[in-house]
Structures are given as C-alpha cells and as structure tokens.
Backbone as a chain_set.jsonl record, in Angstrom:
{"seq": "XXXXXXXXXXXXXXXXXXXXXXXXXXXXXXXXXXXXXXXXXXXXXXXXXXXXXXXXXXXXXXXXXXXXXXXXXXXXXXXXXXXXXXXXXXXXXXXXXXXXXXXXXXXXXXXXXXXXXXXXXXXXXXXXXXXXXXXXXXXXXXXXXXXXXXXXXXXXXXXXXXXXXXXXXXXXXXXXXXXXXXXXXXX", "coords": {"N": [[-14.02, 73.177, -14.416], [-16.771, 72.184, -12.847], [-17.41, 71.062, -9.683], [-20.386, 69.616, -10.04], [-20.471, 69.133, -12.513], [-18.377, 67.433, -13.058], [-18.887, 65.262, -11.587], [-21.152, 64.215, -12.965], [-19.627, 63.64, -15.119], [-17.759, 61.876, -14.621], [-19.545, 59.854, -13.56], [-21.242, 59.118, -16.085], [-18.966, 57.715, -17.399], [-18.446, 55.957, -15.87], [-20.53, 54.5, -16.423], [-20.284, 54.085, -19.125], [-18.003, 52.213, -18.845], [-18.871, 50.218, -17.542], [-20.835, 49.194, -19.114], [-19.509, 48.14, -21.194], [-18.022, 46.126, -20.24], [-20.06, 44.181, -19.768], [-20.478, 41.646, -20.884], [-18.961, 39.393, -19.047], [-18.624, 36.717, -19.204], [-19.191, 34.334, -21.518], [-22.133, 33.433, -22.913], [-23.019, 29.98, -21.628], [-24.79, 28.615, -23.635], [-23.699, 29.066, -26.418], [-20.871, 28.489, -26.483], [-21.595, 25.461, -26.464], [-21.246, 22.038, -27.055], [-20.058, 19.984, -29.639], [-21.125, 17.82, -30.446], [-23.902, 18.559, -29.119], [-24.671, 20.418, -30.283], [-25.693, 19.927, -33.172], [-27.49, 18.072, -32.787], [-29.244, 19.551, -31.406], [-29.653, 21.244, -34.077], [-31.926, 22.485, -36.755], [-31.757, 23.833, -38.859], [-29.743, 23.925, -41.764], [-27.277, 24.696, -43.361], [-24.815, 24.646, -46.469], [-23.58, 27.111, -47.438], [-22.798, 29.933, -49.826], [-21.619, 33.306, -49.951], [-22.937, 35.398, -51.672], [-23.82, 38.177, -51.838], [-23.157, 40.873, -49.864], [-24.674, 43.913, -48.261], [-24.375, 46.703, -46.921], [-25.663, 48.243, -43.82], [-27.436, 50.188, -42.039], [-25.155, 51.337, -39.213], [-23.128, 49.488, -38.17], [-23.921, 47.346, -39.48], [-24.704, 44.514, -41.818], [-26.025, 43.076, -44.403], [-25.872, 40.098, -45.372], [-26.046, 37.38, -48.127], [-26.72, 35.016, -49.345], [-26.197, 31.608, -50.945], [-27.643, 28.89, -51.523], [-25.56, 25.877, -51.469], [-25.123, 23.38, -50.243], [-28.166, 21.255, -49.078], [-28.57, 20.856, -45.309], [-30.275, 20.376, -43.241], [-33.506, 21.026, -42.4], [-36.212, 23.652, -44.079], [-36.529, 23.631, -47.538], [-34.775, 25.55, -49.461], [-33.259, 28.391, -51.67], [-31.797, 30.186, -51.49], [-30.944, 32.57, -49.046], [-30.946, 35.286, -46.579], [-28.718, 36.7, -43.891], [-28.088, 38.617, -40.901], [-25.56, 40.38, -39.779], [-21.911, 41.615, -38.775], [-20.481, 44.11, -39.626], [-17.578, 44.117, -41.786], [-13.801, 44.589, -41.021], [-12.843, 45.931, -42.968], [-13.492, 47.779, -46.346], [-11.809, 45.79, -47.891], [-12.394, 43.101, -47.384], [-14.756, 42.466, -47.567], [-15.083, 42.4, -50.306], [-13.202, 39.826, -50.348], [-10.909, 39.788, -48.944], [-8.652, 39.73, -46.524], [-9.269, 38.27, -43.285], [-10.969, 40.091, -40.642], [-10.958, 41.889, -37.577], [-13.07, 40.549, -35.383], [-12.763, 37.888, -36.027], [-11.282, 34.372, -35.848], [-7.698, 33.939, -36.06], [-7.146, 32.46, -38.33], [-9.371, 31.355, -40.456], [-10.128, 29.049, -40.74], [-9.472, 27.191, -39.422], [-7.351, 25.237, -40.328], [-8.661, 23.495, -42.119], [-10.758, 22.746, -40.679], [-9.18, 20.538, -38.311], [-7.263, 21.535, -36.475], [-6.79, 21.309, -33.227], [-7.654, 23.313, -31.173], [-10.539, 24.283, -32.342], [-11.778, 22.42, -31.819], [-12.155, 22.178, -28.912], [-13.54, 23.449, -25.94], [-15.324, 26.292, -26.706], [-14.237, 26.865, -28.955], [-14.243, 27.855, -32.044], [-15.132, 29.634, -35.224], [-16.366, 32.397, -34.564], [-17.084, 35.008, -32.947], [-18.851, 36.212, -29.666], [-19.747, 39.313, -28.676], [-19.453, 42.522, -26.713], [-21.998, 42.515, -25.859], [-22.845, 40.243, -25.343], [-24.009, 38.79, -27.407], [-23.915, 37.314, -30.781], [-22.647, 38.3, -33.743], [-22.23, 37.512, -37.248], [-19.366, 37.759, -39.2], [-18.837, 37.921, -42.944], [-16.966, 36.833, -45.71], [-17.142, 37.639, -48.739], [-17.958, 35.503, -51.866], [-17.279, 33.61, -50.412], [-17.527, 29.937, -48.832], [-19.619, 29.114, -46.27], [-20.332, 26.903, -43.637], [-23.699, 27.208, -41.98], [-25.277, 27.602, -39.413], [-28.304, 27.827, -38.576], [-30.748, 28.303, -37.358], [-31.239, 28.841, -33.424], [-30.235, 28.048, -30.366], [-27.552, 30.274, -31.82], [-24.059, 29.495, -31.665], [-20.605, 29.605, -31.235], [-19.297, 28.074, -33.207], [-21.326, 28.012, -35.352], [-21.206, 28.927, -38.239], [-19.353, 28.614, -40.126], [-16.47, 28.74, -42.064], [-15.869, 26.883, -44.88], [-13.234, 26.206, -46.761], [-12.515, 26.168, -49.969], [-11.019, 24.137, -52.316], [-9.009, 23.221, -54.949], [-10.609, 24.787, -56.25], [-13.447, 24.388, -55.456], [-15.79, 23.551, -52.84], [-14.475, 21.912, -50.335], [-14.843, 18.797, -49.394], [-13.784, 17.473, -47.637], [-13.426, 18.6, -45.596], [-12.983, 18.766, -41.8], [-15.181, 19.56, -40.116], [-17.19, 19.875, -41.234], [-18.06, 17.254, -42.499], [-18.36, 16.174, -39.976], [-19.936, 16.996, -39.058], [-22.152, 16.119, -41.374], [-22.436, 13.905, -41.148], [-23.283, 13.369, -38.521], [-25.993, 14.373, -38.546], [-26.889, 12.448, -40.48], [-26.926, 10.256, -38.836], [-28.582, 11.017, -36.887], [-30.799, 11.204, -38.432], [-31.307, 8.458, -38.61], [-31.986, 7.597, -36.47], [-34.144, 5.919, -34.032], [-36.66, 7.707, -33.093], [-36.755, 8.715, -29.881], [-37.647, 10.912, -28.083]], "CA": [[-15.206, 72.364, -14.472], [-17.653, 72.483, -11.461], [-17.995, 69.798, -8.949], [-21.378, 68.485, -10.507], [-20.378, 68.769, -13.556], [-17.454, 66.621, -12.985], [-19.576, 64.04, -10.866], [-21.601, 63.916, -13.64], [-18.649, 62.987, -16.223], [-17.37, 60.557, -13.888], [-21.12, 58.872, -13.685], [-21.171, 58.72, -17.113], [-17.279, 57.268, -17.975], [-18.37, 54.227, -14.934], [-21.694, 53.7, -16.806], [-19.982, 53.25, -19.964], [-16.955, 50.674, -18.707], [-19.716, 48.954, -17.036], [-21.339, 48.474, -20.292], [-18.359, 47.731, -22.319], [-17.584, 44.776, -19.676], [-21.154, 43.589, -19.625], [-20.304, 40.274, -20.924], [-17.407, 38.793, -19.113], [-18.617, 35.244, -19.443], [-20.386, 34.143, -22.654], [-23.514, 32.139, -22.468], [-22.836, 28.799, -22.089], [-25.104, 27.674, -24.923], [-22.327, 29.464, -26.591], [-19.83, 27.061, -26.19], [-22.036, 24.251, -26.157], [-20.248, 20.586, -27.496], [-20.475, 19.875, -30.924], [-22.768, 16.963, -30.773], [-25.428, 18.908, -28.561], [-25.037, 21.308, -31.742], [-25.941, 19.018, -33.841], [-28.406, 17.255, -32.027], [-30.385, 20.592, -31.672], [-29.854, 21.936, -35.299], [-32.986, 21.985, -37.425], [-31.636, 24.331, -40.12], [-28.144, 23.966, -41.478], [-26.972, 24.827, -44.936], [-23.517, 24.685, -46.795], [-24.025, 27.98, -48.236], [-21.638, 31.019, -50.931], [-22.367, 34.559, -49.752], [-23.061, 35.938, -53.257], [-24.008, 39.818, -52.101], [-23.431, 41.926, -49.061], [-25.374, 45.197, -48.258], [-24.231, 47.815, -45.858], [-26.986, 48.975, -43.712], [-27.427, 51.031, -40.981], [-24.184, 51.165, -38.726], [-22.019, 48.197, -38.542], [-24.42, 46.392, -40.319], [-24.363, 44.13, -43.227], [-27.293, 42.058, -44.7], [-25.194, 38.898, -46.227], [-27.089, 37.1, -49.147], [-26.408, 33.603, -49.089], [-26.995, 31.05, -51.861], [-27.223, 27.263, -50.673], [-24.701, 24.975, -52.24], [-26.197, 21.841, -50.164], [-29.58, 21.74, -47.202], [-28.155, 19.689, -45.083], [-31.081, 20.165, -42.604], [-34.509, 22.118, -42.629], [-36.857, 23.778, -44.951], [-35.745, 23.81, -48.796], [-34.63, 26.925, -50.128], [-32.193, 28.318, -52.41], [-31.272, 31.218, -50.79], [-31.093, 32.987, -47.557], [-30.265, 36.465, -46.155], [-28.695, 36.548, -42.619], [-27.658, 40.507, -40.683], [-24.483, 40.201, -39.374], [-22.185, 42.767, -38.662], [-19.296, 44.717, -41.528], [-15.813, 43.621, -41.563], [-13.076, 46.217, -40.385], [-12.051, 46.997, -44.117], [-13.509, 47.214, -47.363], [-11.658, 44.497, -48.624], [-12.876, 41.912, -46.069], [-15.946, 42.513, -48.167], [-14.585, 41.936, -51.645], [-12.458, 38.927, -50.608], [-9.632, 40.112, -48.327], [-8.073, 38.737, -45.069], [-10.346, 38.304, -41.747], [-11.491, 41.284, -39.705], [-10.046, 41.524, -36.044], [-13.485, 40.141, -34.944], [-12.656, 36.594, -36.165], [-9.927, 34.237, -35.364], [-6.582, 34.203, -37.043], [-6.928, 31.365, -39.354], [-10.601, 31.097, -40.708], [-11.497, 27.789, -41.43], [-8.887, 25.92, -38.478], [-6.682, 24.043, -40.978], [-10.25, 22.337, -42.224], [-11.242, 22.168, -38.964], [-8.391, 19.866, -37.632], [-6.86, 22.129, -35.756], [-7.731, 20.915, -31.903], [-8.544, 24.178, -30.875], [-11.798, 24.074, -32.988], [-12.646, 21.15, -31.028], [-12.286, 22.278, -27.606], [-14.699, 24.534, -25.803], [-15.051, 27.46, -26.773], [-13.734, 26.281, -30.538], [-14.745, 28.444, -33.298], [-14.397, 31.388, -35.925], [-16.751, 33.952, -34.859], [-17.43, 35.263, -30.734], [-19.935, 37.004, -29.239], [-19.388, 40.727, -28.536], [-19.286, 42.849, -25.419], [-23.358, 42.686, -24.978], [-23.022, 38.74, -25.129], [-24.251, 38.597, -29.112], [-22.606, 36.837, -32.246], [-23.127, 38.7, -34.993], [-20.875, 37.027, -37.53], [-19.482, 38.787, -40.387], [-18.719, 36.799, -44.131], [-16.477, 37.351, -46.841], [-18.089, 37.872, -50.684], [-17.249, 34.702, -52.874], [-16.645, 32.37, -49.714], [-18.714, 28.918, -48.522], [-19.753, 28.616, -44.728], [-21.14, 25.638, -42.746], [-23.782, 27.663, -41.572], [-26.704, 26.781, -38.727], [-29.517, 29.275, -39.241], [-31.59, 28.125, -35.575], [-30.669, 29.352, -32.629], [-29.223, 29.072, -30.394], [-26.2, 30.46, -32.165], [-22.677, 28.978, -31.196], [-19.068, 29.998, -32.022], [-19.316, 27.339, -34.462], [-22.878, 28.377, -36.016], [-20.742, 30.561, -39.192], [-17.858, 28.232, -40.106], [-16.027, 28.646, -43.654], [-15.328, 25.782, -45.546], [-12.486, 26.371, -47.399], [-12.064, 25.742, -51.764], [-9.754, 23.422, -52.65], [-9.026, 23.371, -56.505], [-11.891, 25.617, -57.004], [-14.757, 23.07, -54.96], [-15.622, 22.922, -51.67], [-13.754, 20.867, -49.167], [-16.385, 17.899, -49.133], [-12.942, 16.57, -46.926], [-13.473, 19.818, -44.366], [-13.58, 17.6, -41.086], [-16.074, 19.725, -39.188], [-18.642, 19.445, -42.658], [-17.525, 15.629, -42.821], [-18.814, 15.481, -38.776], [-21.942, 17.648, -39.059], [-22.879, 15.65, -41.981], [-22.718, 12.489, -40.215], [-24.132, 13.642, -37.584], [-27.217, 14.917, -39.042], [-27.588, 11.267, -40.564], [-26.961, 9.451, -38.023], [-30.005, 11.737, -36.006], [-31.909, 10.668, -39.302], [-32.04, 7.126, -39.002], [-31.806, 7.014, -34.805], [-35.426, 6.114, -33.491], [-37.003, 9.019, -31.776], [-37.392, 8.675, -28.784], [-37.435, 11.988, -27.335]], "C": [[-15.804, 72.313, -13.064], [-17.559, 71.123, -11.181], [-19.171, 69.066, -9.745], [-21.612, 68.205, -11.881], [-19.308, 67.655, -13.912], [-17.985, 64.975, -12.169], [-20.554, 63.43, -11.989], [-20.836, 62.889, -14.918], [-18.053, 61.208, -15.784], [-18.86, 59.431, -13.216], [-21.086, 57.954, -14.824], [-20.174, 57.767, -17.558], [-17.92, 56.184, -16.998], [-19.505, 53.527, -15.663], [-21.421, 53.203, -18.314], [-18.922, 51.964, -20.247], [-18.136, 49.752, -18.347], [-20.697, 48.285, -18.191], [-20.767, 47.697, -20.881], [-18.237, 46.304, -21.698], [-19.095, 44.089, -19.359], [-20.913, 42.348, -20.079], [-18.802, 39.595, -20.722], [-17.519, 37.467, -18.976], [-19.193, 34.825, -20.482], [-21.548, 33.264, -22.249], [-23.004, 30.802, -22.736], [-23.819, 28.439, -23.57], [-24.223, 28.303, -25.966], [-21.759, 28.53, -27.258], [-19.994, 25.701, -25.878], [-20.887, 23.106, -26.849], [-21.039, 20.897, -28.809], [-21.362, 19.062, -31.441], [-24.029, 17.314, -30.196], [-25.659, 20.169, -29.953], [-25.847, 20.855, -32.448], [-27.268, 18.415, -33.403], [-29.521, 18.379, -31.761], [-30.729, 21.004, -32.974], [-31.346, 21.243, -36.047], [-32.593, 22.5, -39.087], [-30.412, 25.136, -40.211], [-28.226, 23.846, -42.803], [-25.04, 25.159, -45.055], [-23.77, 25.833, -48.134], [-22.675, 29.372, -48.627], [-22.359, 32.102, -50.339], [-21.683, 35.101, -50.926], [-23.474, 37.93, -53.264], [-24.118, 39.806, -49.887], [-23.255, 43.213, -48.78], [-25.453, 45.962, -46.94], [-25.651, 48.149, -45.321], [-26.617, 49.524, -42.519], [-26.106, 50.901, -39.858], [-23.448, 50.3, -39.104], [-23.013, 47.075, -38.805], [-24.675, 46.009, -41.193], [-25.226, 42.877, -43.632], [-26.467, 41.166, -45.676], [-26.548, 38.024, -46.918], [-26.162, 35.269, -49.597], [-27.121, 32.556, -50.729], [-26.714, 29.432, -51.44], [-26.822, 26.478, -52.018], [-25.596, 23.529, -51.859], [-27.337, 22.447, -48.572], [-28.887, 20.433, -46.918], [-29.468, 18.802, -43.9], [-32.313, 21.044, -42.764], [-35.258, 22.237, -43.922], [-35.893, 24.05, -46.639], [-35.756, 25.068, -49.156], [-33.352, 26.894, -50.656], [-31.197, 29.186, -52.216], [-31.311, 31.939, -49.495], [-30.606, 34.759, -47.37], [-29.543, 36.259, -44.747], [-27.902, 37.691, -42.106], [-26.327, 40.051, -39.439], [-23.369, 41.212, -38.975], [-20.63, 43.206, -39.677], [-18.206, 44.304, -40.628], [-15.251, 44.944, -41.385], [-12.654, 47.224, -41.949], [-13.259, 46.873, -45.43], [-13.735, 45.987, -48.07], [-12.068, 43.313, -47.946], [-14.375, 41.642, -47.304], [-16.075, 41.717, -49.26], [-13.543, 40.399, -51.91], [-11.102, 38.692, -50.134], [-9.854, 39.223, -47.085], [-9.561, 39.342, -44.19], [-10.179, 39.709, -40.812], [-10.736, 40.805, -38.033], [-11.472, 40.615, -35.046], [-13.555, 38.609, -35.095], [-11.547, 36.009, -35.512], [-9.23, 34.332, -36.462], [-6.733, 32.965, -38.136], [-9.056, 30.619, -39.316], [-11.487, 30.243, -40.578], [-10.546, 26.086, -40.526], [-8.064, 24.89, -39.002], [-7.555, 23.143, -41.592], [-10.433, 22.04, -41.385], [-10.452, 20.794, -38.313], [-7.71, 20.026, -36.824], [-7.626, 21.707, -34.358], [-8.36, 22.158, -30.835], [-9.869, 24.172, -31.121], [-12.398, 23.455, -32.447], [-12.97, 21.49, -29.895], [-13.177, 23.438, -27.102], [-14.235, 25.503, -25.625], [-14.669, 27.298, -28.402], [-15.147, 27.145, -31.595], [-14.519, 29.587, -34.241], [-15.345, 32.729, -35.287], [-17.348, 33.299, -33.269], [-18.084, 35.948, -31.021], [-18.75, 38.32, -28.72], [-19.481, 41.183, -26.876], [-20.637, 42.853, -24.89], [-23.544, 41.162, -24.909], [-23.36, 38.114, -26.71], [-23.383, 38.409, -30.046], [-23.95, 37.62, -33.306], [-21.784, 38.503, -35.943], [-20.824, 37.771, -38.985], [-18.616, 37.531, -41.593], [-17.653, 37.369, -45.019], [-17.241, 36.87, -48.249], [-17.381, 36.543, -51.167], [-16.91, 33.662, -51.666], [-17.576, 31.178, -49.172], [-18.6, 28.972, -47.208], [-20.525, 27.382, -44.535], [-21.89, 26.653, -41.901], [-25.79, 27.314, -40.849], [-27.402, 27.783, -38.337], [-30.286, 29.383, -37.739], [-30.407, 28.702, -34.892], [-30.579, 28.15, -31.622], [-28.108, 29.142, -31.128], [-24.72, 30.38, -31.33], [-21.197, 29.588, -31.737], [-18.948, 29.222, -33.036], [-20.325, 27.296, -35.578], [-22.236, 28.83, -37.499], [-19.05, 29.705, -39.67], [-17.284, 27.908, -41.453], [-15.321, 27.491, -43.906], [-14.438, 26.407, -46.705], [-12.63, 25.76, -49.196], [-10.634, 24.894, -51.72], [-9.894, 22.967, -54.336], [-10.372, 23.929, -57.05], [-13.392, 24.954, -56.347], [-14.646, 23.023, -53.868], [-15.257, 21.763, -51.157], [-14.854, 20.014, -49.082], [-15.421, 17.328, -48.217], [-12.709, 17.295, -45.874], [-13.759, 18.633, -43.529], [-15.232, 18.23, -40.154], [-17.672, 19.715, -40.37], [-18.863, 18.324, -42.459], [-18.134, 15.264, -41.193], [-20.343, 15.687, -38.605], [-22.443, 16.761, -39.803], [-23.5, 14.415, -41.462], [-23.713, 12.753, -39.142], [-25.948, 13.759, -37.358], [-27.926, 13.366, -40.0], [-27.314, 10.317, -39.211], [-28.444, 9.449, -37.213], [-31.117, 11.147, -36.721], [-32.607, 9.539, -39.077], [-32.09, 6.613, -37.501], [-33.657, 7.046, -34.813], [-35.832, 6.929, -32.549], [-38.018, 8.615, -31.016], [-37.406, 9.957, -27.577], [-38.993, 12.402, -27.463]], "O": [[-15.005, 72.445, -12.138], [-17.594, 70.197, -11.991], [-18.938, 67.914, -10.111], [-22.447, 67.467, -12.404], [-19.389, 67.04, -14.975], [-17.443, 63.875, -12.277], [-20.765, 62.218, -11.959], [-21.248, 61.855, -15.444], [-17.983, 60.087, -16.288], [-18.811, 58.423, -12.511], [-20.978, 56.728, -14.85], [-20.664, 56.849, -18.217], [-17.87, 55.133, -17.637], [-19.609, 52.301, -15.655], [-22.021, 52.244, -18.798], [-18.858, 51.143, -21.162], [-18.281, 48.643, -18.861], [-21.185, 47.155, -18.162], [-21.235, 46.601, -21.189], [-18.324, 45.332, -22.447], [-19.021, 43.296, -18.421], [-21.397, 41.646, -19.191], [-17.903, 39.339, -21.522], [-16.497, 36.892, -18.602], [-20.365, 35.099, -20.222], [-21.645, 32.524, -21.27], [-22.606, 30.462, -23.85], [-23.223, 27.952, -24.531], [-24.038, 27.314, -26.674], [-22.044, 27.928, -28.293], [-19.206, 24.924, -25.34], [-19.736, 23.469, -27.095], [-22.028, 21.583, -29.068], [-22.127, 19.219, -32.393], [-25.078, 16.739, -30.487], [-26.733, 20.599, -30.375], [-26.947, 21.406, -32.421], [-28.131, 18.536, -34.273], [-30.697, 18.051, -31.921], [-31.922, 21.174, -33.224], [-31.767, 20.087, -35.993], [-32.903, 21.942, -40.139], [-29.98, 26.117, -39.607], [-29.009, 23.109, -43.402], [-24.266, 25.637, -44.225], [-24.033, 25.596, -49.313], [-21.804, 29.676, -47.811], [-23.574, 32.001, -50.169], [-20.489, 35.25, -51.185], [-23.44, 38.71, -54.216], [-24.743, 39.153, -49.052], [-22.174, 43.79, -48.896], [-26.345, 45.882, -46.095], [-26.627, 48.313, -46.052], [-25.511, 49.317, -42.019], [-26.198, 49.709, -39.565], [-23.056, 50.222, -40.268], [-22.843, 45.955, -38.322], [-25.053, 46.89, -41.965], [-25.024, 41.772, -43.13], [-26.407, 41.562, -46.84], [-27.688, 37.978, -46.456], [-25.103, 34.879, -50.087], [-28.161, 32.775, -51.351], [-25.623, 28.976, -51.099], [-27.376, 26.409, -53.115], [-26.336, 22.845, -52.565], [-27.34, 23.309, -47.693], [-28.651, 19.443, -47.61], [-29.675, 17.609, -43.681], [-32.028, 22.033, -43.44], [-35.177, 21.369, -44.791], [-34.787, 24.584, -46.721], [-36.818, 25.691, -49.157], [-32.491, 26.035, -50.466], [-30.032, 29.092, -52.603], [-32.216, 31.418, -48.844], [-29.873, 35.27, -48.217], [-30.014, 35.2, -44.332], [-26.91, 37.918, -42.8], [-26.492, 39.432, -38.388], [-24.05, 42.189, -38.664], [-19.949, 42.387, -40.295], [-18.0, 44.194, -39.42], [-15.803, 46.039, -41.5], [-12.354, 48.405, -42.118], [-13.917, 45.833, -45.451], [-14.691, 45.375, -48.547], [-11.696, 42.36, -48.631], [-14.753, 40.531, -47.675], [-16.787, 40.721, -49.388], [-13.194, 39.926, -52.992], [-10.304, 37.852, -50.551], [-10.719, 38.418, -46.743], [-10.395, 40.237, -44.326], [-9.09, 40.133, -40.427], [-10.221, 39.772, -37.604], [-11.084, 40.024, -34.038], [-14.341, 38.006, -34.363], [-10.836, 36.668, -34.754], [-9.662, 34.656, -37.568], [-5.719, 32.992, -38.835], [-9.676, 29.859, -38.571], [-12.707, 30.23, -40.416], [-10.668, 24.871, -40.681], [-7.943, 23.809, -38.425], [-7.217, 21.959, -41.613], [-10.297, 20.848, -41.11], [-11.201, 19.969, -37.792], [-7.29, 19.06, -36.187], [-8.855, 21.734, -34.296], [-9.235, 22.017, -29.98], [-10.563, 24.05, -30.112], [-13.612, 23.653, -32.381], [-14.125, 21.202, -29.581], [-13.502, 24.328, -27.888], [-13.296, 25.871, -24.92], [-15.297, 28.192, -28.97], [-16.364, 27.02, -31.732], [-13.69, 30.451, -33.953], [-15.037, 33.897, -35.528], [-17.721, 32.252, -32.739], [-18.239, 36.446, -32.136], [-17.539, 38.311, -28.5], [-19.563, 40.362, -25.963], [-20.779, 43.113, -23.696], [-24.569, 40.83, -24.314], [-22.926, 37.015, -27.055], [-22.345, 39.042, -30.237], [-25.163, 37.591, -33.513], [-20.677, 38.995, -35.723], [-21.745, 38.204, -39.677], [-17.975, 36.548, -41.219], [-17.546, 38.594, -44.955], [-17.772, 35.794, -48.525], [-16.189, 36.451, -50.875], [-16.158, 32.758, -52.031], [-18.713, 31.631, -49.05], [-17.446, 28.883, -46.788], [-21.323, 26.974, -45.378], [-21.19, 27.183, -41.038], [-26.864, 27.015, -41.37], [-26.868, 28.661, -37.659], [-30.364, 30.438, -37.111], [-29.265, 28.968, -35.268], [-30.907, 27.09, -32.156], [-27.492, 28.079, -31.205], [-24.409, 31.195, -30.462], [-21.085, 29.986, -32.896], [-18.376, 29.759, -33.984], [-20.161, 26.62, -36.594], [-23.211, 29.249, -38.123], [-17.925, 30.186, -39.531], [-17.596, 26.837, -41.975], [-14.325, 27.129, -43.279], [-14.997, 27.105, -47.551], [-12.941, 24.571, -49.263], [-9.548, 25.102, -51.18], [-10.901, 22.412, -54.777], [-11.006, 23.569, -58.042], [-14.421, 25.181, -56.983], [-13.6, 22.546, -53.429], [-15.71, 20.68, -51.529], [-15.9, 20.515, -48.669], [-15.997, 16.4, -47.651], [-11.863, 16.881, -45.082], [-14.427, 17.68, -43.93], [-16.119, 17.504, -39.707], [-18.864, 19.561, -40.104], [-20.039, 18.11, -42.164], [-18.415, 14.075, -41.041], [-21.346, 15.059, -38.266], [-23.391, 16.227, -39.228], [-24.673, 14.051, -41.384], [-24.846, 12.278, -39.074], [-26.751, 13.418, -36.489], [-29.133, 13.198, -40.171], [-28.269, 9.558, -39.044], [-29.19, 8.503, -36.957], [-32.121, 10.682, -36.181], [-33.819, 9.343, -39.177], [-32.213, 5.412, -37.261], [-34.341, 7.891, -35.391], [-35.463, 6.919, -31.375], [-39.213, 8.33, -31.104], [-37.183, 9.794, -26.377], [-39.409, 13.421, -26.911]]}, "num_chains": 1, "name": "protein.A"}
C-alpha cells in the first residue's frame, strides 16, 4: 500500500472514531428531573403500539393507539419513527433489544434507578439522539413534545391483562399533570 494511500486510510479510520464518540455527554435536557418533565409536557398519552413498519434502514414507523390523553390535542392515534429492535421478535413481542435497559418498565417504575438522573428505558445514541424503539402489543407512557428525555418512551406494564393504573411513574405523571391543571398560572 503506498504512503498516501495509507495516510489516507488512517484519515479516514480517525474521522470515523471521532464520529462514533461524538456524543460523550448527553444533553442535559436529556436527563432533565422528572417534575421539569412534567412541567414542560404539553402532549402525553398512555398509548398500545398496534402496527410497526420497517422503513428505510434501522427504521421503524410505530403506530400507536391511545388508551388515555393525559395531556394535549385529542386523538386516537398516533405514529412516532423510532428506530428497529435487534431481532425480529422484539417486534412481535419478544425480550428488549440491546438498545434498552435490562428490565423495561423498572419494577413499575420503583426501582430507584428510574428516579435518579439519568433514569430511564431508552438513551440517546452516539450522535446525541433518542430514537426509541417499541414492542407490538405493549402500552408506553409516552410524551410526544420535545424535548425528548430518557423517560419520554416508558412501558407500562399489564397486569392481569390491564394496564398498571398502579405503575408509579403513570401514578406521578398523572398527578402531576393535575396538579399543573388546577395551579394558577402564573408564568
């Protein structure tokens, strides 16, 4: 291999680590607190992803059907582009992809990880972006505005066939979102 062809390779190979490590801090709004979550959200639904549609690379147009609005405009459905699970079955109803954490839904969000910053199921990637990926047949707590948080995408677990209405991080948002209701705005 020639000198400038080899200066060239070794250009290339530094310009793609330096990509790869392009986000070694996340954005704080990120990892914001859970009541500045809250306190920003405008549009937040407790919504079943009922169809998702492969599209162009690792992407996957999830099809959402709202169980409850907890905030925002009324609708019954939603789309939101996210990006494919590692298998198949991730698709159809299988275990979590390596881009989530190990335990989906945090024990119903009691787990004190969940709480602490940084707390959530789905991270941002190596360009700084969450693109969160769903399983078919499952309910999320999911906050549609931006900015998007590690907690923006968070599955509420079934319990005898019915969402967790006893999930704690549903059970805080909800509150939350009345509480905001009946506070006098003064902002």
């Amino acid at each position: 291999m020639s000198a400038s062809l080899r200066g060239l390779a070794l250009l290339c190979s530094a310009l793609l680590v330096q990509d790869a490590w392009a986000c070694r801090v996340p954005p704080a709004n990120q990892l914001m607190g859970v009541d500045e979550q809250i306190a920003l959200a405008s549009d937040v639904s407790l919504a079943q992803v009922v169809a998702a549609t492969p599209l162009e690379g690792n992407v996957v147009e999830y099809r959402f059907v709202v169980l409850q609005r907890l905030a925002g405009p009324e609708r019954r459905t939603f789309t939101l582009r996210g990006r494919a699970a590692g298998t198949p079955a991730f698709l159809a109803g299988g275990t979590a992809n390596a881009g989530e954490r190990a335990s989906a839904s945090f024990d119903h969000h009691t787990a004190p990880a969940f709480w602490q910053r940084g707390g959530g199921r789905t991270t941002n990637g190596a360009d700084c972006a969450i693109r969160p990926a769903f399983t078919l047949g499952h309910s999320y707590l999911v906050f549609l505005d931006s900015p998007w948080t590690w907690r923006s995408f968070e599955r509420i677990e079934a319990v005898d066939g019915a969402v967790d209405e006893g999930d704690r991080w549903l059970a805080y948002v909800k509150a939350g979102l009345a509480r905001r209701a009946v506070a006098p705005s003064g902002r």
